[in-house]
Legacy VTK file of the C-alpha trace (Angstrom):
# vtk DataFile Version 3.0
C-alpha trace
ASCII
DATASET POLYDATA
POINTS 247 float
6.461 -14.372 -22.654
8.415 -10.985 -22.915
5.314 -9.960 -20.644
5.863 -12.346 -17.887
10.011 -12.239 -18.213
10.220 -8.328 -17.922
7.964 -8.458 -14.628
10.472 -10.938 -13.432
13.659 -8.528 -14.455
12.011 -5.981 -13.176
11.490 -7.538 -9.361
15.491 -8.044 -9.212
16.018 -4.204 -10.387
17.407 -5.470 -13.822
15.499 -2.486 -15.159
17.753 -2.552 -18.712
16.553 -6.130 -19.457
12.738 -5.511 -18.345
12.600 -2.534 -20.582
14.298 -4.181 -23.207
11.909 -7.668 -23.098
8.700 -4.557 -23.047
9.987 -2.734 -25.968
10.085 -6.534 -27.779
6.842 -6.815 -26.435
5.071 -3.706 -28.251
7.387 -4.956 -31.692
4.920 -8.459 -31.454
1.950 -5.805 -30.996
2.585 -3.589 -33.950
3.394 -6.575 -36.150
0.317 -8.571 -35.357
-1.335 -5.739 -35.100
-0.708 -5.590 -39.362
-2.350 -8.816 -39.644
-5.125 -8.453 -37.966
-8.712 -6.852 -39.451
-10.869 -7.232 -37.134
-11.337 -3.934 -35.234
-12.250 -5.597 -31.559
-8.805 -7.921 -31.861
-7.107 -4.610 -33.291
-8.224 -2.466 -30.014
-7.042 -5.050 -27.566
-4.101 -5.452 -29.526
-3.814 -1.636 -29.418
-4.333 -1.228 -25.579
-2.013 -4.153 -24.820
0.892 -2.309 -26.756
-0.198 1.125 -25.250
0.463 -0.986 -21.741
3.767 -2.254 -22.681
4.752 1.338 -23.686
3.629 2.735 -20.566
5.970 -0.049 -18.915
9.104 1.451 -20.553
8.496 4.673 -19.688
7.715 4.179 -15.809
10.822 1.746 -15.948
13.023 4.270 -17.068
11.316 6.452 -13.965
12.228 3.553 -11.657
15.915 3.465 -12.925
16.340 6.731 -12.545
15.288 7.018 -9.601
16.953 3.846 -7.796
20.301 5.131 -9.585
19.282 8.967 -7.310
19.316 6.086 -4.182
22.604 4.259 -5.053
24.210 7.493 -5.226
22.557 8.702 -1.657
23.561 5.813 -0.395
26.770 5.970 -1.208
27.167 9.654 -0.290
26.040 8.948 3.293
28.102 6.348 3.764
30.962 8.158 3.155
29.557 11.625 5.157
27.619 10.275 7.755
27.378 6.639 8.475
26.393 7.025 11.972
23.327 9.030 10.082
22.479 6.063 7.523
22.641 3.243 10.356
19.833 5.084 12.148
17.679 5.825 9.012
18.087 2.183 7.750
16.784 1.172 11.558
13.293 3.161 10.720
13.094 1.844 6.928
11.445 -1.524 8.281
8.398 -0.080 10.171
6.305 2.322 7.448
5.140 4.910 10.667
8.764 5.253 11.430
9.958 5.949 7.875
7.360 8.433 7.322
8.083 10.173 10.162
11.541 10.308 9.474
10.947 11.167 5.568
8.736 14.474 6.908
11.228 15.036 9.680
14.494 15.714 6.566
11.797 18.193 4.535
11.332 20.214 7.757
15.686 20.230 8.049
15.499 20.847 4.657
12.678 23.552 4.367
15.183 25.079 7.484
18.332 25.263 5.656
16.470 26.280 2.424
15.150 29.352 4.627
18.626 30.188 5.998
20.315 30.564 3.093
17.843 32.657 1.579
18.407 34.876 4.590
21.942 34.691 4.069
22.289 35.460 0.586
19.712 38.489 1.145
21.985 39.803 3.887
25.106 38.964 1.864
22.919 41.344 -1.243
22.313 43.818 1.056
25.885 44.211 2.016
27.103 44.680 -1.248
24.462 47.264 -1.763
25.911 49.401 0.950
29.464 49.016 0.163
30.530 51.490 -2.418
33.391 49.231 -3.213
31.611 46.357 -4.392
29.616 48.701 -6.194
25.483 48.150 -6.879
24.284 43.975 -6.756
21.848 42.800 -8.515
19.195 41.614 -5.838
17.939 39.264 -7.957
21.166 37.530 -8.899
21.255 33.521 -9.690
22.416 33.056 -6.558
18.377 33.970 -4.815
16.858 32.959 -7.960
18.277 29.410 -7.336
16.948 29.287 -3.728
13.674 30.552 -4.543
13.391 27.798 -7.189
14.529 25.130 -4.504
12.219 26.161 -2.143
9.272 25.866 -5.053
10.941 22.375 -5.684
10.313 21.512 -1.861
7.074 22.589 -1.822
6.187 20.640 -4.667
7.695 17.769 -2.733
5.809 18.533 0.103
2.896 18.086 -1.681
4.149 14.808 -3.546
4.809 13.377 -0.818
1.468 13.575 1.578
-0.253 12.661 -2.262
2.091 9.306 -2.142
1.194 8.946 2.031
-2.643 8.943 1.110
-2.596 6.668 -1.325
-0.423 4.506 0.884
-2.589 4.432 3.621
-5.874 3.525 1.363
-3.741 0.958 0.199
-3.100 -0.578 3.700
-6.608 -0.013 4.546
-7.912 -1.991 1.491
-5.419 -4.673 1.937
-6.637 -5.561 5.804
-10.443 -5.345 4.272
-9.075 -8.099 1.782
-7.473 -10.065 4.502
-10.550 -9.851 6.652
-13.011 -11.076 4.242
-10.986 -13.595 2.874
-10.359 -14.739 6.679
-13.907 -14.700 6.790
-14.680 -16.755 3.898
-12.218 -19.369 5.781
-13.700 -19.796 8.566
-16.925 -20.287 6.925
-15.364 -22.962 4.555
-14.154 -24.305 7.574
-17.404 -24.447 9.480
-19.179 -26.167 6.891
-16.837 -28.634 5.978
-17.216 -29.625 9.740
-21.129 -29.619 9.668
-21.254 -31.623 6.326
-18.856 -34.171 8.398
-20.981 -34.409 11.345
-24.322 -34.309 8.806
-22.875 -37.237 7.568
-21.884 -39.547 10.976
-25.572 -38.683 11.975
-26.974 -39.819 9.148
-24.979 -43.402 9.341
-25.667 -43.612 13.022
-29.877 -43.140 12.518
-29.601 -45.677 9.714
-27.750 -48.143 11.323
-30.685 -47.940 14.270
-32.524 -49.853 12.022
-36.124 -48.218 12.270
-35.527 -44.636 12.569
-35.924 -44.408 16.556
-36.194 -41.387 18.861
-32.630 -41.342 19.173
-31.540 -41.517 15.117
-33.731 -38.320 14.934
-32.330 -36.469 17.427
-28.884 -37.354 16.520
-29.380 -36.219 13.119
-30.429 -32.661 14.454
-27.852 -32.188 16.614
-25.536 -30.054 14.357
-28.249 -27.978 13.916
-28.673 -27.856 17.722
-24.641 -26.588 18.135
-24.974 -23.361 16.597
-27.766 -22.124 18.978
-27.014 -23.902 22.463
-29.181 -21.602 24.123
-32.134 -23.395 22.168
-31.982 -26.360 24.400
-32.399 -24.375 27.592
-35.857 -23.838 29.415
-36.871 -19.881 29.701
-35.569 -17.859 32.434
-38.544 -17.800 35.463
-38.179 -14.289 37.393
-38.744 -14.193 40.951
-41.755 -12.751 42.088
-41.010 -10.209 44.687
-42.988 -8.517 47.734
-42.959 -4.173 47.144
-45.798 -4.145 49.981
-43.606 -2.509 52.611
-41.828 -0.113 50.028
-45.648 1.467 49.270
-45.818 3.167 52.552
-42.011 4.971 52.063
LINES 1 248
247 0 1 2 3 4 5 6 7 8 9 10 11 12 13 14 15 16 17 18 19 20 21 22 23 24 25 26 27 28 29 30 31 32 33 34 35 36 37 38 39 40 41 42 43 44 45 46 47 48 49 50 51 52 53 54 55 56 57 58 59 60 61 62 63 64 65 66 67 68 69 70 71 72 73 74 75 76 77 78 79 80 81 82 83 84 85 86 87 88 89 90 91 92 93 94 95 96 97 98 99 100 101 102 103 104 105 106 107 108 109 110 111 112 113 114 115 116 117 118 119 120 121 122 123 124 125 126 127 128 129 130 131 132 133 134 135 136 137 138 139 140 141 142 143 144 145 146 147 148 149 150 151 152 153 154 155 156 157 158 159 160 161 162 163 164 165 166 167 168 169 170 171 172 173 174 175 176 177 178 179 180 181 182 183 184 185 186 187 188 189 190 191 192 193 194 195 196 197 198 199 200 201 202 203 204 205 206 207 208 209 210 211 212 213 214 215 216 217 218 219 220 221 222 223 224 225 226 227 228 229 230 231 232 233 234 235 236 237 238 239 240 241 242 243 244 245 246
C-alpha cells in the first residue's frame, strides 16, 4: 500500500510524501522481518526493504534536483525570458533539446575558458606591478575555475552517458511496439480465418452430401493467403535467334 501510494506521490512531484510513505514502507520490512524464520521469506523480505531504501535516497536526488530547476526557472524568467520562451519551444521534441542541452556546455566550456584567461592575465599583471607587490598564481580565484572546468567535463561526460542510455531506451521501446504490433495483426488474422473456417464449414454441411462445392468452399481460406496458387504456370515464348547466329 505505502508501495503503490509513494509511486503515485511521486508522479505529481510530492517527493516529501513519497519518501515519507517509502521510509513507512522499510518500518513494515524490518518489523516483519522479526517475525519471520524462514531464511527464503527473510531474503525477499530483505531485498524488498533494500528497494524501498534505495527509493528514499534517489527521491531525495529527484528533489534536489527539481528544486536546482524551480530555481533556474525562476532565474531566467526574471534575466532572460525571451531566452526561456525559446528553450521551452525545443523541450517537446528530444533531438531539439539535446541539441540545445550540448549547445549551453559549449557557451559554457567558452566562458569557463575566458575567464581563466582573464584571471591569468589579471595574475600576471599584478606580478609585474611592483605596487601590488608578488600574487600568488595559484590564488582561489584560478583554483575555482580550474575546478569548474573539471566539473564541466565531468558533465560532459554525464551527459553523453545519460544520451546513450536514452537512445537504447527509444530503440528498445519501438522493438516493443513492433512486435507487439505484430502479435496484433496476427491475432487479428486468425480471428478472421477461424470466422471464415467456420461459415465454410456451415455452408458444406448444409449441402447435404458433402458436394464438390462444400469442399472447395471449405478450402478457400486456405486458398487466400497464397492467391498465386490458383494461377496456371507462366508459358515463355519460344523465340527465333536463327538470324542473330550469323552477326
Amino acid at each position: 500500500m505505502y508501495g503503490r501510494r509513494a509511486e503515485n506521490c511521486a508522479k505529481n512531484r510530492r517527493f516529501d510524501d513519497a519518501i515519507e510513505c517509502h521510509r513507512k514502507a522499510v518500518s513494515h520490512f524490518s518489523e516483519a522481518l522479526k517475525l519471520q524464520t524462514n531464511a527464503i521469506v527473510q531474503e525477499s523480505l530483505q531485498l524488498q526493504r533494500k528497494y524501498h531504501l534505495k527509493q528514499v535516497d534517489w527521491l531525495l536526488v529527484k528533489k534536489q534536483q527539481y528544486d536546482r530547476y524551480l530555481r533556474a526557472l525562476d532565474y531566467q524568467r526574471r534575466k532572460n525570458p525571451e531566452f526561456l520562451a525559446q528553450q521551452i519551444e525545443k523541450m517537446d521534441k528530444y533531438n531539439e533539446l539535446q541539441v540545445a542541452i550540448y549547445h549551453n556546455l559549449d557557451d559554457t566550456d567558452g566562458l569557463l575558458e575566458a575567464l581563466g584567461r582573464n584571471i591569468a592575465t589579471t595574475t600576471n599583471n599584478n606580478n609585474n606591478s611592483p605596487a601590488l607587490g608578488v600574487a600568488n598564481a595559484s590564488g582561489p580565484g584560478t583554483k575555482t575555475v580550474h575546478d569548474l572546468i573539471a566539473l564541466n567535463h565531468s558533465l560532459h561526460i554525464l551527459i553523453q552517458r545519460m544520451s546513450q542510455n536514452v537512445d537504447e531506451y527509444a530503440t528498445e521501446n519501438e522493438e516493443l511496439r513492433e512486435k507487439l504490433r505484430y502479435y496484433e495483426r496476427e491475432k487479428e488474422a486468425g480471428s478472421s480465418d477461424g470466422a471464415k473456417g467456420l461459415d465454410a464449414e456451415s455452408s458444406a454441411s448444409a449441402g447435404k452430401g458433402g458436394g464438390q462445392s462444400g469442399g472447395t468452399e471449405k478450402h478457400t481460406p486456405g486458398l487466400m493467403h497464397d492467391n498465386l496458387s490458383t494461377l496456371a504456370p507462366l508459358e515463355m515464348p519460344v523465340f527465333d535467334l536463327s538470324d542473330f547466329d550469323n552477326h
